[in-house]
C-alpha positions as CSV (number, residue, x, y, z in Angstrom):
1,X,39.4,-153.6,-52.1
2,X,35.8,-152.2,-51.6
3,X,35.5,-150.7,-47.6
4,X,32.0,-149.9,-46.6
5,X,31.4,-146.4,-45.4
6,X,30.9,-145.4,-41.6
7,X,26.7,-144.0,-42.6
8,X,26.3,-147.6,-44.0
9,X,27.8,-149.8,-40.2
10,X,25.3,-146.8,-38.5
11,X,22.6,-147.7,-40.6
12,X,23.0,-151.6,-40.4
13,X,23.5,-151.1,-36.8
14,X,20.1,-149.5,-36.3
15,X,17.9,-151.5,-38.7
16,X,19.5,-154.4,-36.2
17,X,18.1,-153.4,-33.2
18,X,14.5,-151.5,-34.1
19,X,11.8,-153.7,-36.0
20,X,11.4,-152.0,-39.4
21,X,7.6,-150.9,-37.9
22,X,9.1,-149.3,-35.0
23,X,12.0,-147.7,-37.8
24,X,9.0,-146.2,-39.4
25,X,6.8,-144.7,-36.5
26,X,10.3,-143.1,-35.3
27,X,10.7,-141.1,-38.9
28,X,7.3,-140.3,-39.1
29,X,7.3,-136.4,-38.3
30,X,5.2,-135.4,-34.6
31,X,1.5,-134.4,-35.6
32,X,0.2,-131.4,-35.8
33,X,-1.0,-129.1,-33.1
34,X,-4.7,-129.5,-34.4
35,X,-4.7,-133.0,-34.0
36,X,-3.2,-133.4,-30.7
37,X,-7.2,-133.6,-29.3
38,X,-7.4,-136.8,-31.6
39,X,-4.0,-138.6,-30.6
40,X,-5.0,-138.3,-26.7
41,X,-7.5,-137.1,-24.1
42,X,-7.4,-133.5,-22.3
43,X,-6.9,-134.0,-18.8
44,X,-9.9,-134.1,-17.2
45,X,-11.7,-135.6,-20.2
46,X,-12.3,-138.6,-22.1
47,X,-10.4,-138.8,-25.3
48,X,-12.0,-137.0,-28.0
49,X,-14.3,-134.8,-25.6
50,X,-13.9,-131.0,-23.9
51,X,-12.3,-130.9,-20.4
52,X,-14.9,-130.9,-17.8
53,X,-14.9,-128.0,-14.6
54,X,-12.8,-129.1,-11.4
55,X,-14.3,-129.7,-8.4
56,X,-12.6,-128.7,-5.1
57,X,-13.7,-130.5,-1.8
58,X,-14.0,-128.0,1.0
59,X,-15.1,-128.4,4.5
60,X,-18.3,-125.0,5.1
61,X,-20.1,-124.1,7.7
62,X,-22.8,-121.8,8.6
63,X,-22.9,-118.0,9.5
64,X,-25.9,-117.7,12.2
65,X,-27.4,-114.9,13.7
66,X,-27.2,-115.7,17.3
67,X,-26.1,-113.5,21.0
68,X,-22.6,-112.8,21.1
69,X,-21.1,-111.2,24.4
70,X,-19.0,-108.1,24.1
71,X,-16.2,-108.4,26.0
72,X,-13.0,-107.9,27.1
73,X,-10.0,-110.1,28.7
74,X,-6.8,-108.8,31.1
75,X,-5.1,-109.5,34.5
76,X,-6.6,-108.8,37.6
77,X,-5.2,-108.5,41.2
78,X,-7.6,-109.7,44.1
79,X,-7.8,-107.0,46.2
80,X,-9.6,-107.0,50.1
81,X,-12.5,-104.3,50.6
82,X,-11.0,-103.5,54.3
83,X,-8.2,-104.9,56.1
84,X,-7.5,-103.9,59.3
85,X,-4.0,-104.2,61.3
86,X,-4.6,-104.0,65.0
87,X,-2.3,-102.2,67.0
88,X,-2.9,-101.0,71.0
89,X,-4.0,-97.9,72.0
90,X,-2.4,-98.6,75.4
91,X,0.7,-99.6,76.8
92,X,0.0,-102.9,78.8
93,X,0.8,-106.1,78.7
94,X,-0.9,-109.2,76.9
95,X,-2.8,-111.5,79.4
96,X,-4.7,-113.3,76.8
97,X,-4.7,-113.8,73.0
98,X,-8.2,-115.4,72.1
99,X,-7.9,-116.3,68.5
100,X,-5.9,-118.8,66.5
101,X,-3.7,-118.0,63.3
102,X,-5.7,-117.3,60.2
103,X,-9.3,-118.0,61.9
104,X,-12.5,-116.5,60.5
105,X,-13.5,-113.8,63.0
106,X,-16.5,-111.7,63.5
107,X,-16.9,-108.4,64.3
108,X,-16.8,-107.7,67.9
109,X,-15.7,-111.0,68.7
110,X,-12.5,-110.6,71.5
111,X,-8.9,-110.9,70.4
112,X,-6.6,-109.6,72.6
113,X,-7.3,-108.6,76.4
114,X,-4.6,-106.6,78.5
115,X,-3.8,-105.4,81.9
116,X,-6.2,-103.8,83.2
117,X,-5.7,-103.5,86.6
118,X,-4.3,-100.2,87.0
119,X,-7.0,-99.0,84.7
120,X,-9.6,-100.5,86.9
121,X,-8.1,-99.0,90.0
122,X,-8.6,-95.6,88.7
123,X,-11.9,-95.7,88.0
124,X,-13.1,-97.0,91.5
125,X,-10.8,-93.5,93.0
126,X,-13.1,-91.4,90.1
127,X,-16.1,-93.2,91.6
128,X,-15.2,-92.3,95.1
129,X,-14.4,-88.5,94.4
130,X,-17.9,-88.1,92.5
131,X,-19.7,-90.2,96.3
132,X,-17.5,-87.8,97.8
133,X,-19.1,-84.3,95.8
134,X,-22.3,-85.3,95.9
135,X,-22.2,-86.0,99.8
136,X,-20.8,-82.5,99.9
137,X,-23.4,-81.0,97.6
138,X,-26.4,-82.2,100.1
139,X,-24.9,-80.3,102.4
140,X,-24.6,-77.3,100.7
141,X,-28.1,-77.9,99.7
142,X,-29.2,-77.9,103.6
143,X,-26.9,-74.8,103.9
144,X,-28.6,-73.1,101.6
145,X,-32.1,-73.6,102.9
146,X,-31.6,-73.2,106.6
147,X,-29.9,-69.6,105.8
148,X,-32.6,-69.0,103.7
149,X,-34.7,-69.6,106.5
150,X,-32.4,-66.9,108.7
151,X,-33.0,-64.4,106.4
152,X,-36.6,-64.4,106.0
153,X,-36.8,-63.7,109.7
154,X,-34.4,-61.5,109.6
155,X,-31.5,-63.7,111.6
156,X,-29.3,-64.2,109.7
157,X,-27.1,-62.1,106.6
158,X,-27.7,-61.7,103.3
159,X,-24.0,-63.1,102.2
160,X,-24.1,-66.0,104.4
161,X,-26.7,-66.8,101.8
162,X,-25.3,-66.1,98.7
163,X,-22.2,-68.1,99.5
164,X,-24.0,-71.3,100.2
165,X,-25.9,-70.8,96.8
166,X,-22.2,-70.3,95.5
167,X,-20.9,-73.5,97.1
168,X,-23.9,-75.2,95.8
169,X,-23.3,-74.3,92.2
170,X,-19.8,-75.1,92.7
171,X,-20.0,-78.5,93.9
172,X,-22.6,-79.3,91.0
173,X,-19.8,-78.5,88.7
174,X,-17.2,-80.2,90.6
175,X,-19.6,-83.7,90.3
176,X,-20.0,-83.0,86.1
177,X,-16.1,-82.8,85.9
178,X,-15.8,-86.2,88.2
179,X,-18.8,-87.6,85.5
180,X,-16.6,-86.8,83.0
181,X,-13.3,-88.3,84.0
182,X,-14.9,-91.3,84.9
183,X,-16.3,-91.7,81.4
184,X,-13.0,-91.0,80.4
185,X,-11.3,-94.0,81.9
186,X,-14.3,-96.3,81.2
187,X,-13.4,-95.6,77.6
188,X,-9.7,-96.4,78.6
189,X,-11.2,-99.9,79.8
190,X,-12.1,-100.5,76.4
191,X,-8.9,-100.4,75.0
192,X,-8.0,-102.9,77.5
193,X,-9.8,-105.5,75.7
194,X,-9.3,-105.7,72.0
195,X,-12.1,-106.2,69.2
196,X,-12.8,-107.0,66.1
197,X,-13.5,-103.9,63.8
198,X,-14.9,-106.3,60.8
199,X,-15.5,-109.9,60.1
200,X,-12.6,-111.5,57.9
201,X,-9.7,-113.9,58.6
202,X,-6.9,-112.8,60.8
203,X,-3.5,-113.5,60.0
204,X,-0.9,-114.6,62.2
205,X,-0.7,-112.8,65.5
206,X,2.4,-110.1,66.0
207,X,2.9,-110.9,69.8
208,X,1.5,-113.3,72.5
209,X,0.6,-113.4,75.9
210,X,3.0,-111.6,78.5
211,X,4.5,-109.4,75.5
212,X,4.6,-105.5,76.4
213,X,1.9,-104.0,73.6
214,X,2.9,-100.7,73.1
215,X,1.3,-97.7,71.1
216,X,2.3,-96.2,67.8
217,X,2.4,-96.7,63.7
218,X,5.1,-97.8,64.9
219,X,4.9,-100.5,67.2
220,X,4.3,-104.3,66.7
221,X,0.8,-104.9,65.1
222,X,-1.3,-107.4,67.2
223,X,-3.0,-109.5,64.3
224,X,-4.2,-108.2,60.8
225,X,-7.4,-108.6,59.7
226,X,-8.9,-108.6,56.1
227,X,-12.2,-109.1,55.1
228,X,-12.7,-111.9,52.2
229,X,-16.5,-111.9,51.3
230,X,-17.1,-109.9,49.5
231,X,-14.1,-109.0,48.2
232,X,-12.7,-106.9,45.1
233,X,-10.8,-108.4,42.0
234,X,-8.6,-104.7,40.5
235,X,-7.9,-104.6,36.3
236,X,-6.7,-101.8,34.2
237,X,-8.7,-101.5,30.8
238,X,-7.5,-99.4,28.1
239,X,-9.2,-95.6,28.2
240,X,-11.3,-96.8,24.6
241,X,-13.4,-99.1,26.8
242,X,-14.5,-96.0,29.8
243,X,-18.1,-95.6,28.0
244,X,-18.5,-99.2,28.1
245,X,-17.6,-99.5,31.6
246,X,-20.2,-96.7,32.6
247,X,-22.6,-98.1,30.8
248,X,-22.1,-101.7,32.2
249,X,-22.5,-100.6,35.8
250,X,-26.6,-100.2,35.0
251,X,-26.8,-103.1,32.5
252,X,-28.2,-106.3,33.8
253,X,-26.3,-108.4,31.1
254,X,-22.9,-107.2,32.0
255,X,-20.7,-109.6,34.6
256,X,-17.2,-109.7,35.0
257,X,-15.8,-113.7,35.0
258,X,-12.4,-114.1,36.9
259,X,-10.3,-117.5,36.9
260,X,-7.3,-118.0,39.8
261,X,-4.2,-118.4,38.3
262,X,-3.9,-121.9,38.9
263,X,-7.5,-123.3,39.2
264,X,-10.3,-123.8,36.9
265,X,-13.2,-122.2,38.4
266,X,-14.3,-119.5,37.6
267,X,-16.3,-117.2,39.7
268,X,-18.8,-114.3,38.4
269,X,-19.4,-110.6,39.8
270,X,-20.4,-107.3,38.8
271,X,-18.5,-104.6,38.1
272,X,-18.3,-102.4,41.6
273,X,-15.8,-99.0,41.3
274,X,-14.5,-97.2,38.3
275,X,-11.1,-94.9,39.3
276,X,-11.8,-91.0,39.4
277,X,-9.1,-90.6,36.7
278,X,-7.6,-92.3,33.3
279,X,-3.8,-92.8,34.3
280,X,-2.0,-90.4,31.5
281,X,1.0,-92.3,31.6
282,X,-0.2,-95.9,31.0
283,X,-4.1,-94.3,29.1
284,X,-5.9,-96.7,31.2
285,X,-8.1,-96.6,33.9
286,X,-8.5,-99.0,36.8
287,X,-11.4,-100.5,37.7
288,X,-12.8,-103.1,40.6
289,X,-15.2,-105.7,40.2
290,X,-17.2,-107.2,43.3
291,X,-17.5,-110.8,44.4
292,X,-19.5,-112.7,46.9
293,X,-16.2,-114.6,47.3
294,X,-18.4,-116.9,50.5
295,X,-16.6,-119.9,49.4
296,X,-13.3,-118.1,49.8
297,X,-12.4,-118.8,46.0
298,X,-10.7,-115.7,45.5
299,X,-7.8,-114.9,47.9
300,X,-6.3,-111.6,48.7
301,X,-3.3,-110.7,46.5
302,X,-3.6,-113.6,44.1
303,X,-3.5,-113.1,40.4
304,X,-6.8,-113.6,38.3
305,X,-7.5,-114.1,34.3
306,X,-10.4,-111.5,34.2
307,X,-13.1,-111.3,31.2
308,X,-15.1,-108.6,31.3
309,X,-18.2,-108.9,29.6
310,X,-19.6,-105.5,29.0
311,X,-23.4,-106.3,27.2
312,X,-24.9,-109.3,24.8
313,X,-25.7,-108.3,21.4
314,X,-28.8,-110.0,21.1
315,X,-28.8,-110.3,17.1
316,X,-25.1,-110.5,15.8
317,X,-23.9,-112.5,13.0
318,X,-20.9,-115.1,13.5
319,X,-19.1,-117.6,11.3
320,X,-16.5,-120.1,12.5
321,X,-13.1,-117.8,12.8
322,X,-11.2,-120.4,10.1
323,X,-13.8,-119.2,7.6
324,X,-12.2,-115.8,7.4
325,X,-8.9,-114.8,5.2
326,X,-6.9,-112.1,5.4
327,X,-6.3,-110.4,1.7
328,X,-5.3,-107.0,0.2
329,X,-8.4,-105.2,0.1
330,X,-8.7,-106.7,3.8
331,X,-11.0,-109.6,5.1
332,X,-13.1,-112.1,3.4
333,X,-15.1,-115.1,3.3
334,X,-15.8,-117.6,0.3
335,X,-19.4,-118.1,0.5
336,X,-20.7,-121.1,-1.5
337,X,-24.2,-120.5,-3.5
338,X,-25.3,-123.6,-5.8
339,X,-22.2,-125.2,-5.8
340,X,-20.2,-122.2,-6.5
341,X,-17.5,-120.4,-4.3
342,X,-18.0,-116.2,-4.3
343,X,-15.0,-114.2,-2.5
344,X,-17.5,-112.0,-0.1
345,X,-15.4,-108.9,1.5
346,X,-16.5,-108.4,5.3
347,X,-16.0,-106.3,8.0
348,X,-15.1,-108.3,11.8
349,X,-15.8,-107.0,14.6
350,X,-14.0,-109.1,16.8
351,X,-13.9,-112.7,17.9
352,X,-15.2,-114.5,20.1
353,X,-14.9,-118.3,21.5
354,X,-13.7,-119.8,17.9
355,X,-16.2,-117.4,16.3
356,X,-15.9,-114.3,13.9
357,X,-18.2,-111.5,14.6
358,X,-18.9,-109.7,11.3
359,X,-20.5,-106.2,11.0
360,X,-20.6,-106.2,7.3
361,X,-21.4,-108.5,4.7
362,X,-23.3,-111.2,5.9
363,X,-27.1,-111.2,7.1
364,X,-26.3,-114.6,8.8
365,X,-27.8,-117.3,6.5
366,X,-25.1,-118.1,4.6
367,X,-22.7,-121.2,4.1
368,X,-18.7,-120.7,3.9
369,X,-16.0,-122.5,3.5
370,X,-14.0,-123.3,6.7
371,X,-11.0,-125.1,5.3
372,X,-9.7,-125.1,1.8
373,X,-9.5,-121.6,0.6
374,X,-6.1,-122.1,-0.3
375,X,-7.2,-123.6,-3.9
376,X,-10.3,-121.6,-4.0
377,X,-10.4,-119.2,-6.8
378,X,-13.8,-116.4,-7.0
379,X,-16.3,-118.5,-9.1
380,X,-15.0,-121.8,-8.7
381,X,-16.8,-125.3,-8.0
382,X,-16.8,-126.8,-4.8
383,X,-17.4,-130.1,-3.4
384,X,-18.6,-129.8,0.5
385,X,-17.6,-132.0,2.6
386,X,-18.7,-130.7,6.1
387,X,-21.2,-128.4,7.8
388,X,-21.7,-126.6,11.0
389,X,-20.9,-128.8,14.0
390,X,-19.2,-131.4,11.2
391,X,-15.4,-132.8,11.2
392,X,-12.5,-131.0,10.6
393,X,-11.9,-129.2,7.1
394,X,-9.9,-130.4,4.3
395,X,-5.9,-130.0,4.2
396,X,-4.5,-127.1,2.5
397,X,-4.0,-130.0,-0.2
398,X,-7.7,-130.6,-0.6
399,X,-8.0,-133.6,1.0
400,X,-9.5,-134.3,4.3
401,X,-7.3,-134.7,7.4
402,X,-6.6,-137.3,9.3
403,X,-9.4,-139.0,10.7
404,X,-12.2,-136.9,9.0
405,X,-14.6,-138.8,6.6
């Protein structure tokens, strides 16, 4: 009995389910490496042709030539130019407190008055004793004359003389003294009524009417005073920055910005004091900026974002900050010429509002590329897609972002 072999079921089986066609292609060896160009198109090109060069779309901007502050940003402290705590030079008590809590005061304006009666009292005695000298000197003065008299006709003695000129002289120096104490306790009045020493708010009063003000460091301060326009905001800069800070005191350009913690405004000044000394332990140096402050922006003790803006450089070139990467050999831009991205090395400076300063290797008329670098090669084709002032830049995938055209 005739059994078929197990290669001919495996061939019948196949020759079943291909076409004999298909059969065919399948044995037909692959082609060879030469050919592959005439089996199928190169990516990039149409069958039968060379591939053509890839095209990356990239967002660019410009590098300008344009004034760029140079400047500097840190904490500041608003600080009061004088501030005054008022205490009594007298022991009385308060009959009248003339100003409310936290009021704007001017200088000499009244604030406190004490008891001054006993005060007063003593200066009408010191009035009385100098009446009461210079009664007596007139008479020493007549003394004086009438034995003067005596002795030129030989009446009267030569000592009763000199001791009415004596008497004289002593009462004149009697009156001087009474002068003096008298001015003495007319400037004890004074204390009797308090004033203030500077224009600025006041605080909240230490003691009110019928309180016992007494004298000392010591003792209960009447009211503090401190003055708010102008007004200083204090920062510390690094020691690097001390030639720029001299300089900026005499340059018309320079300003200092400061922002409250808090708010949005910012108000400008000038810088006003640098410290005698660089700290040793900290290597900076502190340094006060004044403020007109009339609107009372800036309030004593409160925190401040300071930017201190040392000089303009009138001529600097900047480039949009996203234009430059970070390599090896250290920063760079791609700048696109004809169509064609060129890795430029450059040297920044520092950066300022969005923008790149560069001190080397630009001269501020060129175009980079803002967004893309990531597939960017030295030498390769670009497509831009953007400009200065234009939409966003590509993604790192090439394509634009969301909502960019």
């Amino acid at each position: 009995m005739f059994r078929p072999s197990y290669g001919l079921l495996i061939a019948g089986a196949l020759s079943a389910a291909w076409p004999a066609s298909g059969l065919a292609q399948a044995q037909q060896p692959p082609a060879q490496s030469g050919q592959s160009g005439q089996q199928g198109a190169r990516p990039g090109g149409a069958p039968g042709q060379g591939a053509a060069p890839r095209s990356v779309a990239v967002f660019v901007g410009k590098a300008e030539r344009k004034p760029m502050p140079v400047r500097f940003d840190t904490i500041g402290t608003v600080q009061t130019i004088a501030s005054v705590t008022l205490r009594s030079r007298v022991e009385s008590q308060i009959v009248e407190v003339a100003f409310k809590d936290g009021a704007i005061v001017k200088k000499d304006d009244i604030l406190v008055r004490l008891d001054s009666r006993g005060i007063e009292a003593q200066i009408r005695q010191a009035e009385a004793n100098i009446l009461r000298s210079q009664a007596q000197l007139e008479q020493a003065q007549r003394d004086v004359r009438r034995f003067e008299q005596l002795l030129a006709n030989e009446a009267g003695s030569r000592v009763n003389y000199d001791n009415s000129r004596t008497q004289v002289q002593a009462l004149a120096a009697q009156i001087k003294a009474d002068e003096a104490a008298l001015d003495n306790l007319r400037v004890s009045l004074s204390y009797y009524t308090i004033k203030a020493p500077i224009t600025g708010r006041v605080g909240v009063g230490g003691l009110k009417e019928g309180n016992i003000a007494k004298t000392g460091d010591g003792s209960p301060a009447l009211a503090t005073i401190n003055q708010t326009s102008p007004i200083y905001v204090a920062f510390s800069l690094p020691q690097r920055f001390l030639p720029e800070l001299r300089a900026a005191e005499t340059d018309a350009s320079s300003k200092v910005e400061v922002t409250p913690q808090g708010s949005s405004k910012a108000v400008s000044g000038r810088i006003s004091v640098l410290d005698n000394a660089v700290d040793a332990t900290t290597g900076t140096i502190t340094v006060r900026a004044e403020f007109e402050n009339a609107d009372e922006t800036l309030w004593p003790g409160q925190l401040c974002n300071v930017r201190v803006i040392f000089r303009m450089e009138p001529d600097a070139v900047a480039v949009p900050r996203e234009a430059v990467q970070s390599g090896q050999k250290g920063s760079f831009v791609f700048v696109v010429d004809q169509g064609i991205a060129k890795v430029r090395p450059v040297t920044v400076a520092r950066s300022v509002d969005g923008l790149s300063v560069i001190a080397e290797g630009l001269s501020g008329n060129e175009t980079v590329v803002t967004d893309g670098q990531l597939l960017l090669t030295d030498g390769m084709r670009v497509e831009p897609r953007g400009g200065p002032g234009g939409p966003p830049g590509p993604s790192a995938a090439g394509e634009p972002r969301k909502g960019a055209s």
